[in-house]
C-alpha positions as CSV (number, residue, x, y, z in Angstrom):
1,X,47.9,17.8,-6.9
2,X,47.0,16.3,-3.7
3,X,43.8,18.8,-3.3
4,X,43.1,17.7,-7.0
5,X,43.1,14.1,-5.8
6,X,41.0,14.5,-2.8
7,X,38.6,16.3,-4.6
8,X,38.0,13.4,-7.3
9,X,37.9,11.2,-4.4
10,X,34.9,12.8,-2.7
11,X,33.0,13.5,-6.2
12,X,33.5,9.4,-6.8
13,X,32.1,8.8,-2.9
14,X,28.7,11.8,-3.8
15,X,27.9,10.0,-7.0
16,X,28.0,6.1,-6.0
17,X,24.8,6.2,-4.3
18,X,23.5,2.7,-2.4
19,X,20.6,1.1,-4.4
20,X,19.8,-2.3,-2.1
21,X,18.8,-1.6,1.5
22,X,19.4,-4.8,3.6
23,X,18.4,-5.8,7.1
24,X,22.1,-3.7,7.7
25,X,20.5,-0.8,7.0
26,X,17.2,-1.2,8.8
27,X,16.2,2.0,11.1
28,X,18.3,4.5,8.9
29,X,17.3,7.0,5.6
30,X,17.5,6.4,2.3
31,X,17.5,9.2,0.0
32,X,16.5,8.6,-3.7
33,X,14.9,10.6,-6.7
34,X,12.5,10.1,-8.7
35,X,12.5,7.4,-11.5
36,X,15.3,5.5,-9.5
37,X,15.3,1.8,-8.9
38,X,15.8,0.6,-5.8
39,X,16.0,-2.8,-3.7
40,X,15.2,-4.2,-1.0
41,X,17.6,-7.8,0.0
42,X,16.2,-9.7,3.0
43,X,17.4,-13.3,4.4
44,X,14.5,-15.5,3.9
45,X,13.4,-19.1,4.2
46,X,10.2,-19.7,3.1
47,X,10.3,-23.7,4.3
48,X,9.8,-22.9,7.5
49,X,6.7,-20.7,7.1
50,X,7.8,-17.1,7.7
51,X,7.7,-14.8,5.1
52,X,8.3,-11.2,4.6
53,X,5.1,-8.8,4.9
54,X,5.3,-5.5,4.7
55,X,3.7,-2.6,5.5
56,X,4.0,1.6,3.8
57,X,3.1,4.9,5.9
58,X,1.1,6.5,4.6
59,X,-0.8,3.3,2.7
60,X,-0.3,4.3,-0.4
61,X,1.5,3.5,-4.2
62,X,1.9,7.3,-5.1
63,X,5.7,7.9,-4.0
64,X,7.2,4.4,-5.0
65,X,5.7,1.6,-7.1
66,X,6.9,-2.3,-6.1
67,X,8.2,-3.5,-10.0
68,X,8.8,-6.8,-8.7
69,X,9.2,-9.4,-6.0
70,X,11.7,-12.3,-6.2
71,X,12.9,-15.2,-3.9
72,X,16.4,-15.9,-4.7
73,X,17.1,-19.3,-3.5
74,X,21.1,-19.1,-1.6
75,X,22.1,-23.0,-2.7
76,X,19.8,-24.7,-4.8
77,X,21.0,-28.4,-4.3
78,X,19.8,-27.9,-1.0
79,X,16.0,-28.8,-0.2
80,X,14.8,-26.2,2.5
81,X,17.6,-24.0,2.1
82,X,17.5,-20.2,2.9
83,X,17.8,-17.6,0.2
84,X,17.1,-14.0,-0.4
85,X,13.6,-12.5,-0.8
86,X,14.4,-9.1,-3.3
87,X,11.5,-6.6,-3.7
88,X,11.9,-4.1,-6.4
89,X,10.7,-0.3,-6.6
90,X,10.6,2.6,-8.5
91,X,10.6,6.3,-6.9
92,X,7.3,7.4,-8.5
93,X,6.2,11.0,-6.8
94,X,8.4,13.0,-4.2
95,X,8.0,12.5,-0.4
96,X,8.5,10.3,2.1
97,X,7.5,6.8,3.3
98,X,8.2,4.4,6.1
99,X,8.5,0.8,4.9
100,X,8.3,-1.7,7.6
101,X,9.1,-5.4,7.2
102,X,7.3,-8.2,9.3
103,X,8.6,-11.9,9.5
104,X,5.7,-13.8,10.4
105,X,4.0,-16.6,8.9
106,X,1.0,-15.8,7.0
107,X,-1.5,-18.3,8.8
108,X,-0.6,-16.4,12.1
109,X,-3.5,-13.6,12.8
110,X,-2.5,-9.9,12.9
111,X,1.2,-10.7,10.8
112,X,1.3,-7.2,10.0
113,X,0.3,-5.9,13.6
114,X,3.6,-7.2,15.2
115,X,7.1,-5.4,15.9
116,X,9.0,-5.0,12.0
117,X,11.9,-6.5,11.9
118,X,13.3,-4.0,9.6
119,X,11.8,-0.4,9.2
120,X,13.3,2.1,6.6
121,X,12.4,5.9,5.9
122,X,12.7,5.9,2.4
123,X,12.6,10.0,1.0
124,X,11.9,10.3,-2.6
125,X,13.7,14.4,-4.3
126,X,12.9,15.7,-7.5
């Protein structure tokens, strides 16, 4: 019985796969497949100028499409209060892609050209 247990246990832990990466998560690899939905949740607080830019390797929309981009405010009684920028993507086409994530304001020159902040390998299975 206690086999039988265990094994139910690790089937529960294989099949509840992660679907927001977070600045917790920045420098590791995310595994998804095709036609998943995926997030990523980044502290943000757009009053004070810096913003999230990003940047893929390779340059291109083939192996995950952004579906949306949202600023969730944290408090909104608060005037200039933080909140949560959300971007949105669907694994389109297998392979792999390096996301990187730049918090910079966008006035500064070269936003993208500085150090990310956060940097995910994001693989994309059949």
């Amino acid at each position: 019985m206690k086999k039988i247990w265990m094994l139910l246990c690790l089937i529960a832990l294989v099949g509840c796969q992660k679907d927001t990466l977070t600045e917790d998560d920045a420098g590791t690899v995310f595994t998804t497949r095709v036609g998943s939905v995926f997030h990523i949740s980044l502290f943000e607080n757009a009053t004070t100028g810096y913003r999230w830019h990003f940047t893929l390797e390779p340059d291109t929309q083939m192996i995950i499409t952004q579906t949306s981009d949202v600023f969730e405010p944290t408090n909104t009684s608060r005037v200039g209060g933080g909140g949560t920028r959300v971007i949105t993507y669907q694994a389109t086409n297998p392979g792999t892609i390096i996301w990187r994530g730049f918090h910079a304001r966008p006035w500064e020159n070269n936003a993208n050209k500085r150090i990310p902040a956060v940097e995910y390998t994001i693989k994309v299975n059949m």
